[in-house]
C-alpha positions, 0 to 999 in steps of 0.5 A: 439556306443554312448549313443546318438545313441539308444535316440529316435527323433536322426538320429544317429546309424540308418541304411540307411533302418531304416532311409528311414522307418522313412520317410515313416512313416511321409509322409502324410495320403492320402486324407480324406473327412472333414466334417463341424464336423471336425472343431468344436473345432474351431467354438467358437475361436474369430477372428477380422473381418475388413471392410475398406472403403478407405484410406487416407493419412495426415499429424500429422498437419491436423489431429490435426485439425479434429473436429466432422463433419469432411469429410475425403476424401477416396481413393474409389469411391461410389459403389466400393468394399471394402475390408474384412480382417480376423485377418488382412489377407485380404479374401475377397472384398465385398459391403456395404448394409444396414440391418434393419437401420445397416450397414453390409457388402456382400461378392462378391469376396473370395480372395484365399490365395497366 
């Protein structure tokens, strides 16, 4: 017997029962209710949230040639949603609206995670 085999965290000199209680002991708890409460050591935690109009592409040489004033075409139509990234995941698409003479946006569809 090795001294190794006596270290907690090692599989080592374990019979198959203390093995299999070990497992049993790391399965999961069965389901609780959380409640709005559980998450509020995460309520102050900054996160960037992004709205994207549209894309597009160029090459470095138009680019150079932008100026104030410029119209860029996008790859969306007026009225077509827009997409709403969260730490650049994207969880939702939603529409522009305007708030007291700022933009804002609405969320119309949460996209679930895959």
């Amino acid at each position: 017997m090795s001294a190794s085999d006596n270290e907690p965290g090692t599989d080592e000199g374990l019979s198959f029962e203390e093995m299999l209680a070990t497992v049993k002991d790391d399965a999961p708890e069965p389901h609780v209710e959380r409640t709005a409460a559980d998450l509020e050591a995460v309520f102050d935690v900054p996160v960037r949230i992004s709205v994207v109009l549209g894309r597009t592409k160029m090459p470095v040489s138009e680019l150079l040639k932008l100026d104030t004033g410029t119209v860029i075409e996008l790859d969306r139509q007026v009225g077509e949603a827009v997409e709403i990234f969260i730490n650049e995941r994207l969880v939702a698409r939603g529409e522009i609206v305007l708030v007291e003479s700022k933009l804002g946006v609405t969320m119309t569809e949460i996209i679930k995670p895959q």
